[in-house]
C-alpha positions in Angstrom: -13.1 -10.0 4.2 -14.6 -7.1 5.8 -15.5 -3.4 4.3 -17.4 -0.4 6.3 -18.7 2.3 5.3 -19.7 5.4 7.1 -21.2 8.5 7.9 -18.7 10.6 9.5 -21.3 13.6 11.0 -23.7 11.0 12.1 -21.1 8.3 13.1 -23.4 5.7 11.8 -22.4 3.0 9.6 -24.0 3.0 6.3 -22.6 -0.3 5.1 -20.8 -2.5 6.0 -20.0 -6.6 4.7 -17.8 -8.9 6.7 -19.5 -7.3 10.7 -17.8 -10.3 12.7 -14.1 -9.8 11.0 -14.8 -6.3 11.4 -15.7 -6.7 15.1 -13.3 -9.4 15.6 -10.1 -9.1 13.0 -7.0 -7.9 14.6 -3.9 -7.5 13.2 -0.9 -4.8 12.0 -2.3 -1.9 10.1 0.7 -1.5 8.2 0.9 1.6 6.6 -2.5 2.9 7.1 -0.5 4.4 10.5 1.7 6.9 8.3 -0.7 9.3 7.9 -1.3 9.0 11.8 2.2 8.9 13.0 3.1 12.1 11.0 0.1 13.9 12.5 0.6 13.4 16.0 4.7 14.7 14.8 2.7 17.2 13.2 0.9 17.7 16.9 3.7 17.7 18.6 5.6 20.6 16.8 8.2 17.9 16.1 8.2 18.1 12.6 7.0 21.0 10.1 5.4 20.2 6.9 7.9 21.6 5.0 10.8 19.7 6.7 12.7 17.8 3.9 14.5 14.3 4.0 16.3 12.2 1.2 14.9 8.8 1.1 18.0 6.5 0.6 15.7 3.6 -0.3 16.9 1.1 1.9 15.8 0.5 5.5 16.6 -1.8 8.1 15.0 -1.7 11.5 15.7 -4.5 14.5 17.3 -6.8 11.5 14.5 -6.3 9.6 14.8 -4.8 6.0 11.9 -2.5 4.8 13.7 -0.8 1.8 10.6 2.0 0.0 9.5 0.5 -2.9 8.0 3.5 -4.6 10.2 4.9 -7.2 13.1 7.4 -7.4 11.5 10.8 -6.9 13.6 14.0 -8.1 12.5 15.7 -5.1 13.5 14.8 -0.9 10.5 13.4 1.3 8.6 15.8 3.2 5.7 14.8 5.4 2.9 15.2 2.3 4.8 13.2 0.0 6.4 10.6 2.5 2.0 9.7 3.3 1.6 9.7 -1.1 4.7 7.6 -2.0 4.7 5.3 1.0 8.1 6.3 2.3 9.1 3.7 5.0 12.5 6.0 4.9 10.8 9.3 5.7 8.6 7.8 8.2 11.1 6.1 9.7 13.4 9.1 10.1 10.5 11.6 11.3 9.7 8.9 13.9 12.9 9.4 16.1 12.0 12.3 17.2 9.0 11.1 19.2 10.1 10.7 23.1 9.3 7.2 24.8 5.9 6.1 24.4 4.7 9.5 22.6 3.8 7.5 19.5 0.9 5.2 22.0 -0.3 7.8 23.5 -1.2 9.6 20.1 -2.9 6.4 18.7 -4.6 5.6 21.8 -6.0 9.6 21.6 -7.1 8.5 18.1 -9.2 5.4 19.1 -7.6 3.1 17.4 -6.8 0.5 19.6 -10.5 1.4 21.4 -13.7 -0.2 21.2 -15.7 1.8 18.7 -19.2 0.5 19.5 -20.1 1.7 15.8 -21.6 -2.0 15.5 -23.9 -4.1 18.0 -21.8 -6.9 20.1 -19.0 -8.0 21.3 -16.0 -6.1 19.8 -12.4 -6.5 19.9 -9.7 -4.5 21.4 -6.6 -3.5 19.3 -3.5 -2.6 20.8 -0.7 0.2 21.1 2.8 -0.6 23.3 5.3 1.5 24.3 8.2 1.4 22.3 11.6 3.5 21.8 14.2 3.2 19.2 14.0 0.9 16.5 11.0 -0.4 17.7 8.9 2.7 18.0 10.9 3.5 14.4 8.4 0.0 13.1 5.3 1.2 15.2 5.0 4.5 13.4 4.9 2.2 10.0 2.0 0.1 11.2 4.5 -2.7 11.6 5.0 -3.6 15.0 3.4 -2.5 18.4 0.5 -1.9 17.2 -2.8 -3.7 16.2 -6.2 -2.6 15.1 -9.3 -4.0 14.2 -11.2 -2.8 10.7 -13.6 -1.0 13.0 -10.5 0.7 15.2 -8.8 2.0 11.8 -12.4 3.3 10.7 -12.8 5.3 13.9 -9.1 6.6 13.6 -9.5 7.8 10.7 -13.2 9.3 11.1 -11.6 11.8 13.8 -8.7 12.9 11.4 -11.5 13.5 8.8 -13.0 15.5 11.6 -10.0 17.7 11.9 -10.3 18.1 8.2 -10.0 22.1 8.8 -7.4 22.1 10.5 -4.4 23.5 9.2 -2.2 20.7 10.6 -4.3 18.5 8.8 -3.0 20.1 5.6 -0.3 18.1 4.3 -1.9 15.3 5.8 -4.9 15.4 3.5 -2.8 16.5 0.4 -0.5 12.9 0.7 -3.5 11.1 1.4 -5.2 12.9 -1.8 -1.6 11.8 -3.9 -1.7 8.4 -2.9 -5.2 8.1 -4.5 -3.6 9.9 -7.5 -1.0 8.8 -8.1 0.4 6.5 -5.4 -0.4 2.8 -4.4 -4.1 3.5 -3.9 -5.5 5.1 -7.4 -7.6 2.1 -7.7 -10.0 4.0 -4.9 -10.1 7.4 -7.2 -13.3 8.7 -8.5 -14.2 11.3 -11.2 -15.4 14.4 -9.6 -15.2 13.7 -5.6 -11.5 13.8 -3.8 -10.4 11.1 -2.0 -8.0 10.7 0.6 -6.6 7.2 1.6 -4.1 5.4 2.4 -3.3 1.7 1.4 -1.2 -0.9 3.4 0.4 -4.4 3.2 1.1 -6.5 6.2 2.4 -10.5 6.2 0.9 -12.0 10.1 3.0 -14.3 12.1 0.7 -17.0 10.7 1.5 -16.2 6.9 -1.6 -14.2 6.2 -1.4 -11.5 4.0 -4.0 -8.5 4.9 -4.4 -5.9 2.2 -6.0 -2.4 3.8 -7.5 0.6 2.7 -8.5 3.5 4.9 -9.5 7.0 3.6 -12.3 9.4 3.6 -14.4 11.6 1.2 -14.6 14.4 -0.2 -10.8 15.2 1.1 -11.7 18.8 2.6 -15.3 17.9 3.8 -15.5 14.4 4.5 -19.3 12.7 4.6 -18.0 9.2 5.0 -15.3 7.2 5.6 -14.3 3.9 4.7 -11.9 0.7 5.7 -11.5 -2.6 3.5 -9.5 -5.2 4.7 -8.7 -8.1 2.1 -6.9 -11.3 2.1 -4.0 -9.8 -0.5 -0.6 -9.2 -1.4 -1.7 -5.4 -2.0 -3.8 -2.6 -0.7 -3.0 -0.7 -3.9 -5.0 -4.2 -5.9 -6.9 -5.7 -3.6 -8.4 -3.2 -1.2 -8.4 -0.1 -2.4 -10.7 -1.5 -5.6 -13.2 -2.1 -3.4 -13.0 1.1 -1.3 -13.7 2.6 -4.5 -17.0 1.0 -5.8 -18.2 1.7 -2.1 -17.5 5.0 -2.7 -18.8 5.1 -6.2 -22.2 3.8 -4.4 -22.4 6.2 -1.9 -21.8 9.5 -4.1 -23.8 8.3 -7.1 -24.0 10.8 -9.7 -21.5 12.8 -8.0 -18.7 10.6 -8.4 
């Protein structure tokens, strides 16, 4: 449906198919947020990378169940691996630390729910609400509260590619890298560059099913960034494919 590419040092887009969904979509970025909401924990001094939790597997927040699908890892969740295996658990747990409204504040910093201007004409406006408990719980997984368009997720994620030397950004960039190896999004790995991305799955009100990728290559010193949103059951199948030819385009011989 829509897939942009970008130069992160120029803040240009270098491709980009889909412009008016991309301008236009908005919905839930499902998990795409992890990697955000643990940053701005991270940020906060609310949560240290090395900070361990046992996923129990099964979730239910405001009578909704989102039980982790990944499988049984030998070792408890920190904040690297909660961002590589998807952990709704982890994330969950983290997240009820933040104080009322911490969590919008943070994505609103990150531009998310901002008008990028990265393309001509009229551009939507995602949102970020205030939430506590349960609610703010869902928000940090992308599930509730929150809404983005393609564009909005592309210029979150450009400015935590920015940070890329920043030691905070560590373990961000290091689940991001094992979810492209060997998480839900290894379908946007290349040879020789590293990526980091992040892969999400979100059902809309109306029965849609969006499939997202977001990420940003190399890992430690990112030239682009990129978004795919798909009509999908899977970010791991049906976006993060795509992510990766673009990738494969831009770095050539390098890849």
């Amino acid at each position: 449906m829509a897939n942009i590419l970008m130069s992160i040092r120029e803040r240009r887009v270098l491709t980009c198919q889909g412009s008016e969904i991309a301008k236009r979509w908005l919905g839930a970025p499902g998990s795409t947020v992890k990697p955000l909401s643990l940053l701005a924990l991270l940020d906060a001094g609310k949560v240290n990378e090395n900070e361990e939790f046992e996923c129990p597997g099964q979730l239910i927040l405001a009578g909704r169940s989102l039980n982790c699908s990944h499988p049984k890892v030998p070792v408890p969740m920190n904040v690297s691996r909660a961002i590589a295996y998807s952990c709704n658990c982890a994330v969950a747990h983290f997240a009820q630390r933040f104080a009322p409204g911490e969590l919008e504040e943070a994505l609103l910093r990150y531009g998310l729910a901002s008008r990028s201007g990265l393309l001509p004409g009229t551009e939507a406006v995602g949102f970020a609400g205030a939430e506590t408990g349960a609610e703010q719980q869902l928000q940090a997984l992308g599930e509730q509260g929150v809404t983005a368009t393609p564009l909005g997720l592309l210029a979150a994620y450009r400015r935590m590619a920015r940070r890329s030397a920043d030691p905070k950004m560590r373990p961000i960039i290091e689940g991001m890298e094992g979810a492209v190896e060997f998480g839900t999004a290894q379908r946007a790995r290349l040879q020789r560059v590293r990526v980091a991305g992040k892969t999400g799955s979100v059902r809309m009100p109306s029965g849609f099913q969006a499939a997202w990728f977001a990420g940003f290559a190399p890992s430690l010193l990112p030239e682009v960034a990129v978004v795919v949103l798909a009509q999908g059951r899977s970010g791991g199948s049906d976006a993060a494919p795509v992510a990766g030819r673009l990738l494969r385009e831009y770095f050539g011989a390098r890849a």
